[in-house]
N, CA, C and O atoms as CSV, one atom per row, in Angstrom:
chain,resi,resn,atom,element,x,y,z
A,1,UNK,N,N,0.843,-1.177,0.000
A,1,UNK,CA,C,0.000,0.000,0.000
A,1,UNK,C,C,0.884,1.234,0.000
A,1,UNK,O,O,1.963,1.330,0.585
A,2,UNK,N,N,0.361,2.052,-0.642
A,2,UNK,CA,C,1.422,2.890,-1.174
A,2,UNK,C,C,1.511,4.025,0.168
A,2,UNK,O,O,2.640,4.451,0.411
A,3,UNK,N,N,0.310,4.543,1.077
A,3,UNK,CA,C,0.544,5.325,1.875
A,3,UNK,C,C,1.366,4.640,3.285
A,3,UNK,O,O,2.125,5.236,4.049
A,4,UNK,N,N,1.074,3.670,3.317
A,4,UNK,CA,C,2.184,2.779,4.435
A,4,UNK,C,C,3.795,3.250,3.991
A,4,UNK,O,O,4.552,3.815,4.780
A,5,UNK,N,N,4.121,2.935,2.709
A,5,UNK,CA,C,5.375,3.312,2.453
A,5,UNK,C,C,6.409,3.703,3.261
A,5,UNK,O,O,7.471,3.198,2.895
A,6,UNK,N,N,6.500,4.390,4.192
A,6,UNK,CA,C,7.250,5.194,5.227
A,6,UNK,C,C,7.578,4.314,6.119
A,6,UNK,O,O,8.663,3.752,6.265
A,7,UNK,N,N,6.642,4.205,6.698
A,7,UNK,CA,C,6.272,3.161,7.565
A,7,UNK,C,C,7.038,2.370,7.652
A,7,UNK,O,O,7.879,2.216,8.538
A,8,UNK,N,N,6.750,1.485,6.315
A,8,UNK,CA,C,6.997,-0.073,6.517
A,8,UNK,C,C,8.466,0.305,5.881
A,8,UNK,O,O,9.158,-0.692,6.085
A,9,UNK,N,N,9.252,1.301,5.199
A,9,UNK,CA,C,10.733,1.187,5.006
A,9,UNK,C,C,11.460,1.446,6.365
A,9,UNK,O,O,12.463,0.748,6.516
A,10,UNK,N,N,11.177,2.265,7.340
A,10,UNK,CA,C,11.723,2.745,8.458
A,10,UNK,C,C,11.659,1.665,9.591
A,10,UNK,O,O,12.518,1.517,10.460
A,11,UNK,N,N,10.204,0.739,9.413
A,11,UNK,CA,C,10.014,-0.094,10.878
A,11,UNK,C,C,9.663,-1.561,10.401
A,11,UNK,O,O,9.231,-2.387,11.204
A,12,UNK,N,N,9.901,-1.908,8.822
A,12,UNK,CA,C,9.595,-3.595,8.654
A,12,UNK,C,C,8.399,-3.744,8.217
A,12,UNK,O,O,7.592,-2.847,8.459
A,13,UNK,N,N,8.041,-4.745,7.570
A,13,UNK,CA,C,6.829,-5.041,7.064
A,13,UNK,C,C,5.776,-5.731,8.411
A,13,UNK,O,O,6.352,-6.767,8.744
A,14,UNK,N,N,4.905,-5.614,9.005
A,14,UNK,CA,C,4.395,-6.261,9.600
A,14,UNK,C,C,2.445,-5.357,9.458
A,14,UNK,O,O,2.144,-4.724,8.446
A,15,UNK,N,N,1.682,-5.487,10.376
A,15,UNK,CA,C,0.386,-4.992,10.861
A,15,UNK,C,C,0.309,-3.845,10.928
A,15,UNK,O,O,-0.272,-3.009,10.236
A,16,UNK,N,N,1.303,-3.756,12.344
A,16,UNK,CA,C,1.420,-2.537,12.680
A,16,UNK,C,C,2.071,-0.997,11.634
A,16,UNK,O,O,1.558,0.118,11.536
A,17,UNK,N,N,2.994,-1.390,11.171
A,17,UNK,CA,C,3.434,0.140,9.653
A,17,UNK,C,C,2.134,-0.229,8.639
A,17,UNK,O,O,1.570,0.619,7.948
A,18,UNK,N,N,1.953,-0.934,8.661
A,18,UNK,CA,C,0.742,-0.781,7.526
A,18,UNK,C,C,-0.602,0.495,8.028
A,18,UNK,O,O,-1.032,1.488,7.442
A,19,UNK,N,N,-0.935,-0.126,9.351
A,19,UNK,CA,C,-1.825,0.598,9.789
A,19,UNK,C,C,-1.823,2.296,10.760
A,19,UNK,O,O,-2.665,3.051,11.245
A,20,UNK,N,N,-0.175,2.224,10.614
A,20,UNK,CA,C,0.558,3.659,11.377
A,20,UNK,C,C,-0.095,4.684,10.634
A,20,UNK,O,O,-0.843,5.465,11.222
A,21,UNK,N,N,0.159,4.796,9.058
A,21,UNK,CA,C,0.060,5.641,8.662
A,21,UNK,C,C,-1.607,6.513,8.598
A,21,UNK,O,O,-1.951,7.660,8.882
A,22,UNK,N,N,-2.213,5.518,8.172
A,22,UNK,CA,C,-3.909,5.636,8.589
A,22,UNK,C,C,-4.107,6.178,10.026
A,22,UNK,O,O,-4.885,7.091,10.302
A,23,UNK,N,N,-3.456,5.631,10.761
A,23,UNK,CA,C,-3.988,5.885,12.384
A,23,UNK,C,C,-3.233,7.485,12.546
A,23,UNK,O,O,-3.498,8.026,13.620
A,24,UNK,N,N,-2.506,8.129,11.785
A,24,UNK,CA,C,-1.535,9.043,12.357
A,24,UNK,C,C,-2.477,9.912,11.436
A,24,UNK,O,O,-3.143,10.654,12.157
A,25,UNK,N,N,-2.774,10.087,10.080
A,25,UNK,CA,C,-3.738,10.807,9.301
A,25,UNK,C,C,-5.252,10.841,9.747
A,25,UNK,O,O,-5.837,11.914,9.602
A,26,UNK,N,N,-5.920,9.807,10.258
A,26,UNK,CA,C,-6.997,9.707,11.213
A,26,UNK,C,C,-7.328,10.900,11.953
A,26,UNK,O,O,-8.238,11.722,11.850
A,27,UNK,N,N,-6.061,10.736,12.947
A,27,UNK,CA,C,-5.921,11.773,14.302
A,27,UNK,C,C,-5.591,12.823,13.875
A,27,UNK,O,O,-5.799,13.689,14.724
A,28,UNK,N,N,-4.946,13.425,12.491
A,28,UNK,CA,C,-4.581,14.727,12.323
A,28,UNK,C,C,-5.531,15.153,11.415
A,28,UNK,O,O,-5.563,16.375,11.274
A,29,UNK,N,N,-6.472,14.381,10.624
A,29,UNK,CA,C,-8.044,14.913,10.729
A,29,UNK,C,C,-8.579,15.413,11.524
A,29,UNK,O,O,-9.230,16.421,11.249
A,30,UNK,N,N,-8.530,14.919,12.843
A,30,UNK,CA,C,-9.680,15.141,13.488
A,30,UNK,C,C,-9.137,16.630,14.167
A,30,UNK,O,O,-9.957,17.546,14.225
A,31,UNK,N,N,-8.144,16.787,14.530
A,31,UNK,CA,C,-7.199,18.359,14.512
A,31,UNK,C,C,-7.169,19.053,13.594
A,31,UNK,O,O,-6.757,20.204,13.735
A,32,UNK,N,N,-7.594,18.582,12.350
A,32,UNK,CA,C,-7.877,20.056,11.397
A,32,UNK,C,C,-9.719,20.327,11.331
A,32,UNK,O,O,-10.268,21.312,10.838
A,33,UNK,N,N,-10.507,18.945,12.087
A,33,UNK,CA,C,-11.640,19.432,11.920
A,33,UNK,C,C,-12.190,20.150,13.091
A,33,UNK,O,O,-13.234,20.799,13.040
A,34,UNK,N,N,-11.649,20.051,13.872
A,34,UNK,CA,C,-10.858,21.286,15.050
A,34,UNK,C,C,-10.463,22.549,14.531
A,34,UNK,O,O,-11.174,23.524,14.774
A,35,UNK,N,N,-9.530,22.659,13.917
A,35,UNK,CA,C,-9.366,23.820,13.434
A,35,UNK,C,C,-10.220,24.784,12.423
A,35,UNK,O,O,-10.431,25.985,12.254
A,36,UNK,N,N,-10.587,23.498,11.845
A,36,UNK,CA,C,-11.533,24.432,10.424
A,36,UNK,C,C,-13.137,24.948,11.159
A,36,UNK,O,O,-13.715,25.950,10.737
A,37,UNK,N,N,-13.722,24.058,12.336
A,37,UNK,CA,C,-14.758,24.906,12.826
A,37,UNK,C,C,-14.544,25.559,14.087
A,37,UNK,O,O,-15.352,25.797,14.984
A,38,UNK,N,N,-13.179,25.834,13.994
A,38,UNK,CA,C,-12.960,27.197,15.161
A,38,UNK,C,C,-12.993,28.160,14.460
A,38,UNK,O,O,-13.539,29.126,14.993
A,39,UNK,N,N,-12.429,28.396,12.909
A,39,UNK,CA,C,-11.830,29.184,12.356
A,39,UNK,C,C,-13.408,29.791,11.711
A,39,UNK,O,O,-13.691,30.965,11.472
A,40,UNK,N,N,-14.197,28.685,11.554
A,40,UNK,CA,C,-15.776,29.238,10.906
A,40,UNK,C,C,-16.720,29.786,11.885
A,40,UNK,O,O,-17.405,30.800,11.755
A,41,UNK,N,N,-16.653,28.752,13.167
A,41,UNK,CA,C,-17.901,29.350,13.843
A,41,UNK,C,C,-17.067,29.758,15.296
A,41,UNK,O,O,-16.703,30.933,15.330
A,42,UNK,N,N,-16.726,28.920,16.493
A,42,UNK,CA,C,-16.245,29.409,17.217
A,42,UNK,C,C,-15.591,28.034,17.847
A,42,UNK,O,O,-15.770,26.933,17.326
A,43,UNK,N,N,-14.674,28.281,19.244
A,43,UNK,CA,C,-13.793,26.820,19.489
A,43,UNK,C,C,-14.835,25.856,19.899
A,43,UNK,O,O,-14.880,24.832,19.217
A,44,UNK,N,N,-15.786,25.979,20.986
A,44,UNK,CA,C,-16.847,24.532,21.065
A,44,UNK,C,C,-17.100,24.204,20.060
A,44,UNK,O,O,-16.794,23.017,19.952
A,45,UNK,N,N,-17.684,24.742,18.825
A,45,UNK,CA,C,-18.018,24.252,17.719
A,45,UNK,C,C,-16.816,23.688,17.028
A,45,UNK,O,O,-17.236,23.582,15.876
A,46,UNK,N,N,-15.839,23.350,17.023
A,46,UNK,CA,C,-14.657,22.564,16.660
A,46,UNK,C,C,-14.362,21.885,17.416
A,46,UNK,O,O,-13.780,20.905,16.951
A,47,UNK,N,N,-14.491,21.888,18.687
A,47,UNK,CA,C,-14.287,20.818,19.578
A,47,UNK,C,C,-15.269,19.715,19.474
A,47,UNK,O,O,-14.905,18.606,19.866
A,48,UNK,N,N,-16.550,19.875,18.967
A,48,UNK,CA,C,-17.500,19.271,19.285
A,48,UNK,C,C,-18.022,18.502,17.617
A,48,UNK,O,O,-18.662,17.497,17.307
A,49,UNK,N,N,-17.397,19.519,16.922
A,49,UNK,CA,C,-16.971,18.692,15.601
A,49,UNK,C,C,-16.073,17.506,15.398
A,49,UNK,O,O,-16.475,16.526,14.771
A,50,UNK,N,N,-14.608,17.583,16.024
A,50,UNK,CA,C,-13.619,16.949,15.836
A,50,UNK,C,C,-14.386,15.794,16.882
A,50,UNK,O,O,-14.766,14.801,16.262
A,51,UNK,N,N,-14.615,15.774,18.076
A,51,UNK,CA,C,-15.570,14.903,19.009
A,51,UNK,C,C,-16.796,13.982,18.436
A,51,UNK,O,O,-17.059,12.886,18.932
A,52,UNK,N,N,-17.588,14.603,17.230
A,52,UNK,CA,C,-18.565,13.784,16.988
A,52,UNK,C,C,-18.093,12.799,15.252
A,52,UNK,O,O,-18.812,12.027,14.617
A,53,UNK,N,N,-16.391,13.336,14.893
A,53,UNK,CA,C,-16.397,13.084,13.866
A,53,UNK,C,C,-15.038,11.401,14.499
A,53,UNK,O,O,-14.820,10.360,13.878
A,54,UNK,N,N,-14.630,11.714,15.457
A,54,UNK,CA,C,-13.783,10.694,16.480
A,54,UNK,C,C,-14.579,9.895,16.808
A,54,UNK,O,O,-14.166,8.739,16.900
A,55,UNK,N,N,-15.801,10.125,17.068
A,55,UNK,CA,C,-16.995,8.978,18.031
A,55,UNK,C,C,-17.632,8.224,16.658
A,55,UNK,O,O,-18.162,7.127,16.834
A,56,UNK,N,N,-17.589,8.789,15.295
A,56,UNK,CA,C,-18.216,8.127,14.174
A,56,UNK,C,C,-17.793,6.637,14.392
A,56,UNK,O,O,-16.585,6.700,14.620
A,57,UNK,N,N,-18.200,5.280,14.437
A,57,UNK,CA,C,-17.496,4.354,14.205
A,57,UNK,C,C,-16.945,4.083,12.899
A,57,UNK,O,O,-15.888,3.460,12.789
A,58,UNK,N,N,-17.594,4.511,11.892
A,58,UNK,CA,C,-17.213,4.165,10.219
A,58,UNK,C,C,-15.535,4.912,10.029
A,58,UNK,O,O,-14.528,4.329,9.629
A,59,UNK,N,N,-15.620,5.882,10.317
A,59,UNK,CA,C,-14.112,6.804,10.787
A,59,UNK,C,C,-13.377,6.041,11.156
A,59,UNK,O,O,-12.711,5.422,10.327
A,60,UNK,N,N,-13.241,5.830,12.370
A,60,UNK,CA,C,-12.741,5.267,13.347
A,60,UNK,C,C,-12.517,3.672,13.001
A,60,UNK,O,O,-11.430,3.674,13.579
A,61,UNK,N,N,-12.576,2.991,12.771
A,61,UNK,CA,C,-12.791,1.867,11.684
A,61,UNK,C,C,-11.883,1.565,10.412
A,61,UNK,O,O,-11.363,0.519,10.025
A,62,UNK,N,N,-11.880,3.246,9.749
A,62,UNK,CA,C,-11.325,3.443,8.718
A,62,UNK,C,C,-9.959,3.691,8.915
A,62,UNK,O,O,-9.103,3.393,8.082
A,63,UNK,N,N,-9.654,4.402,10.348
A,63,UNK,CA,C,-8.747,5.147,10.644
A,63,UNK,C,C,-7.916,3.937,11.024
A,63,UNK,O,O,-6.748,3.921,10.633
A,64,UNK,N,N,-8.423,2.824,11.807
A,64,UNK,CA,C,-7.494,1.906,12.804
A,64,UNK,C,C,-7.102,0.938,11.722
A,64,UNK,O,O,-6.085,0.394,12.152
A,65,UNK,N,N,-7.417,0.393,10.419
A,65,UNK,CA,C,-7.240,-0.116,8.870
A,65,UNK,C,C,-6.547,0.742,8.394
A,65,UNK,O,O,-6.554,1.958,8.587
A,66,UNK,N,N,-5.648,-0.163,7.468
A,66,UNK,CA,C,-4.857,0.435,6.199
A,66,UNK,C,C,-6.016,0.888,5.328
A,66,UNK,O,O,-5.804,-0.004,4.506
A,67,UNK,N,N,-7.039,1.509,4.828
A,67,UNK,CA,C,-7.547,1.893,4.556
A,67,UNK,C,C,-7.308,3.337,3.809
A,67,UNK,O,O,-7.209,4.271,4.605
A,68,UNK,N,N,-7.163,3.789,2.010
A,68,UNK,CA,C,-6.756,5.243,1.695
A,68,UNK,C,C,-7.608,5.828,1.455
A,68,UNK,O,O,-7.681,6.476,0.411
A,69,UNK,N,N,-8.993,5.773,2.788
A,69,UNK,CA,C,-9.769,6.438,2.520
A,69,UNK,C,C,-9.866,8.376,3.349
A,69,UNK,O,O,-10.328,9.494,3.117
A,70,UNK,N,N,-8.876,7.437,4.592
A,70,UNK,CA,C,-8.836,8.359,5.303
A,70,UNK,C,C,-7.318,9.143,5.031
A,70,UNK,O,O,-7.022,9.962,5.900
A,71,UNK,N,N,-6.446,8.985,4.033
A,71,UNK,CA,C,-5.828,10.367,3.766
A,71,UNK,C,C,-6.056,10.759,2.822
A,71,UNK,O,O,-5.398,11.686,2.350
A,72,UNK,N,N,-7.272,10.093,2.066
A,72,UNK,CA,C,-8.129,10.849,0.891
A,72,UNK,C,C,-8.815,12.011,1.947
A,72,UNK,O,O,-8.721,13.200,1.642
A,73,UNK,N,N,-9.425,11.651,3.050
A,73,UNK,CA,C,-10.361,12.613,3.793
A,73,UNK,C,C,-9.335,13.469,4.335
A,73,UNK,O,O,-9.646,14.657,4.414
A,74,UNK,N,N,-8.123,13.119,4.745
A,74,UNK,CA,C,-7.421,14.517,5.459
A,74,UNK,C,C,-6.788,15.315,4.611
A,74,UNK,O,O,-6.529,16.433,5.056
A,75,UNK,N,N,-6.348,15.003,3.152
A,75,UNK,CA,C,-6.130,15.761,2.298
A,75,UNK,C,C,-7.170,16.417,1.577
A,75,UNK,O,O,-6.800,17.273,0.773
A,76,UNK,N,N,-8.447,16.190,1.696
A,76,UNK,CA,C,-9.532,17.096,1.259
A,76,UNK,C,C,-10.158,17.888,2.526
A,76,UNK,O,O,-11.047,18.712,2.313
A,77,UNK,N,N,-9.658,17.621,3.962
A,77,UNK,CA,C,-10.565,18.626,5.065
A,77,UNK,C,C,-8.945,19.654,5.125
A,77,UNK,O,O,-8.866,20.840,5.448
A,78,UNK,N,N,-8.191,19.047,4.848
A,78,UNK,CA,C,-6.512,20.287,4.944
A,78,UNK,C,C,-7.233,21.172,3.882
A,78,UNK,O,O,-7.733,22.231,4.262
A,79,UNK,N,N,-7.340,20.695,2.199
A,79,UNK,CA,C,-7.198,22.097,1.136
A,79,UNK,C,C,-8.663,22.890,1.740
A,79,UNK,O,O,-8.583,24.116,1.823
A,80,UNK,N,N,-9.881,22.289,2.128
A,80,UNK,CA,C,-10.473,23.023,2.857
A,80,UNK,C,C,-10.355,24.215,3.840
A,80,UNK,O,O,-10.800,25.358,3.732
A,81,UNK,N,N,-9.710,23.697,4.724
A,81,UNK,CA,C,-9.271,24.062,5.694
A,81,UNK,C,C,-8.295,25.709,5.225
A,81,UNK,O,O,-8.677,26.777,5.703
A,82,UNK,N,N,-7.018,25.649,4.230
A,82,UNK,CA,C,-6.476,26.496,4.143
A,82,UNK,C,C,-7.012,27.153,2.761
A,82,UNK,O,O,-6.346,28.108,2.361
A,83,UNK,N,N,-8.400,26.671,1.791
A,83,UNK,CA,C,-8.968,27.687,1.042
A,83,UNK,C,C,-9.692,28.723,2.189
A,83,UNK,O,O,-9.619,29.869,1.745
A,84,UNK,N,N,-10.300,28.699,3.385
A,84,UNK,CA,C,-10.762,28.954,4.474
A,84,UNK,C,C,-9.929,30.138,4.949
A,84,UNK,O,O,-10.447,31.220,5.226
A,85,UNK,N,N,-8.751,29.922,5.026
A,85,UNK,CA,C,-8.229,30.686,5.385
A,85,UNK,C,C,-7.727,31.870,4.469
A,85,UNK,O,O,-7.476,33.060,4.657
A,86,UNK,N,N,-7.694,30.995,3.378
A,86,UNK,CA,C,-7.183,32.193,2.069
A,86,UNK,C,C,-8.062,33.334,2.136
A,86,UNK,O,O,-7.707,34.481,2.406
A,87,UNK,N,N,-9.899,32.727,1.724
A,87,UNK,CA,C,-10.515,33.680,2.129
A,87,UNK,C,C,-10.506,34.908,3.125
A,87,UNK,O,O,-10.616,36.126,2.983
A,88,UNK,N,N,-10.333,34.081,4.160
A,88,UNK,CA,C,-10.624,35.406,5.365
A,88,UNK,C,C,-9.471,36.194,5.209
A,88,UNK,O,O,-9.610,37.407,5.055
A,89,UNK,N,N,-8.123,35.579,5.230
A,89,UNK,CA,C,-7.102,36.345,4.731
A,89,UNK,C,C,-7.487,37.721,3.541
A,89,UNK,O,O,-7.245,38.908,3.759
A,90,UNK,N,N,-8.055,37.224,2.439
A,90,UNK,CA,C,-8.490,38.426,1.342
A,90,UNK,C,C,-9.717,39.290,1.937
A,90,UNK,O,O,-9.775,40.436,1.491
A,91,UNK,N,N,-10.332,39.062,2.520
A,91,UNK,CA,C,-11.607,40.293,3.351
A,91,UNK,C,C,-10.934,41.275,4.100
A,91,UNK,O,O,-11.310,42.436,4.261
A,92,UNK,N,N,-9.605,40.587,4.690
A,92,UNK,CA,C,-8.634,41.261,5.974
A,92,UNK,C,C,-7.748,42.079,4.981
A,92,UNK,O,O,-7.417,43.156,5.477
A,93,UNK,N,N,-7.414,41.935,4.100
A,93,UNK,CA,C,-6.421,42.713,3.349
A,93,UNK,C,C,-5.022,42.006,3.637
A,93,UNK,O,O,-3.951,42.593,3.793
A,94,UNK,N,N,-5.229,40.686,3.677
A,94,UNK,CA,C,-3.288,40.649,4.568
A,94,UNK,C,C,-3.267,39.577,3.361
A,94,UNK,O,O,-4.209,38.872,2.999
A,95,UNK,N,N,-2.298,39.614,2.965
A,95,UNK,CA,C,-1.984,38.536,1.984
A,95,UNK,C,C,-0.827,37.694,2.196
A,95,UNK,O,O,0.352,38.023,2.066
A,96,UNK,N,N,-1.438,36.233,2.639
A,96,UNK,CA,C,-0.639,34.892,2.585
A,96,UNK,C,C,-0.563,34.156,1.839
A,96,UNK,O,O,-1.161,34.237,0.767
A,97,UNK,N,N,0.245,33.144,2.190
A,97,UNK,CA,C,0.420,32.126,1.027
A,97,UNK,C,C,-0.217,30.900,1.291
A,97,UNK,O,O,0.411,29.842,1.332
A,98,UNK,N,N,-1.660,31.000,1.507
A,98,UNK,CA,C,-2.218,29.923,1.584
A,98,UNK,C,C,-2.889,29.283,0.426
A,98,UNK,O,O,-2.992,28.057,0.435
A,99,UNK,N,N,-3.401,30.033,-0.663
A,99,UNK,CA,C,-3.428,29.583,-1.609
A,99,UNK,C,C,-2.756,28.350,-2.255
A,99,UNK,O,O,-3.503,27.454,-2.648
A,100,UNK,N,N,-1.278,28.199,-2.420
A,100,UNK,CA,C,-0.334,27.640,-2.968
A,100,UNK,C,C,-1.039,26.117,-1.586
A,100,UNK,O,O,-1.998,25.417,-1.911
A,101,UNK,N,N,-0.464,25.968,-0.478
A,101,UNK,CA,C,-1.215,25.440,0.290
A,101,UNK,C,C,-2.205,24.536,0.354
A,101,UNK,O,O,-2.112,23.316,0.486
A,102,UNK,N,N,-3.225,25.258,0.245
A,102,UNK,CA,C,-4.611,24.584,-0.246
A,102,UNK,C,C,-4.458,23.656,-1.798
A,102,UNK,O,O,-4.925,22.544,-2.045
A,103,UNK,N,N,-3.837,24.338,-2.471
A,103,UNK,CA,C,-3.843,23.628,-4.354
A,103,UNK,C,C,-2.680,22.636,-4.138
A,103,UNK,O,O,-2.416,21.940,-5.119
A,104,UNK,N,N,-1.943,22.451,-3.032
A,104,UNK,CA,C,-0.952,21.534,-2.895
A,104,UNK,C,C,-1.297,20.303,-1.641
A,104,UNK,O,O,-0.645,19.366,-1.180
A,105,UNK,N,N,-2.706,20.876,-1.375
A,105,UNK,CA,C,-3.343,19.736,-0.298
A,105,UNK,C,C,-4.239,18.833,-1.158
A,105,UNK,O,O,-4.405,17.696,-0.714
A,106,UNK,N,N,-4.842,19.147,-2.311
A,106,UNK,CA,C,-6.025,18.800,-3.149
A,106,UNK,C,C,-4.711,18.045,-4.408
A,106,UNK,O,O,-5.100,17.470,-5.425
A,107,UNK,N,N,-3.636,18.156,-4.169
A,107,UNK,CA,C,-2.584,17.247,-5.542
A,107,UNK,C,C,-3.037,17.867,-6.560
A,107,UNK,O,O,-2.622,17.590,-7.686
């Protein structure tokens, strides 16, 4: 599996590198879906997002499996996440480089 890759060159072929990489993209989903509804509505509402999207079992499921479904999902809630920010960035007048960012989270 091609997103194990890392994994399994650094720590051996076995269960466990197969399923590292899923379980480590899983959890840093659920920290950008944290971030992306602090950044929209306010922090409970990201806390309580990232909380009901952790308690999903189908997620969670997906996440603890080699499964490339879930860094299909964290690479589409990231370019989210920093088109989000591009925006508010352009209303504010401050110009970052999140653009580049976002079009490099979406491949």
């Amino acid at each position: 599996m091609a997103d194990g890759s890392f994994s399994t060159k650094h720590f051996g072929v076995s269960n466990f590198t197969s399923r590292l990489t899923s379980a480590l993209l899983g959890s840093a989903t659920l920290v950008l879906v944290y971030f992306l509804g602090k950044k929209l509505y306010s922090p409970p509402v990201g806390f309580l997002s990232a909380l009901v999207l952790g308690t999903l079992t189908t997620f969670f499921e997906f996440a603890r499996r080699a499964m490339t479904d879930v860094p299909f999902v964290f690479f589409v809630v990231g370019s989210i996440y920093f088109f989000v920010l591009t925006e508010k960035a352009a209303k504010q007048k401050k110009p970052i480089g999140t653009r580049f960012q976002a079009a490099s989270f979406l491949g």
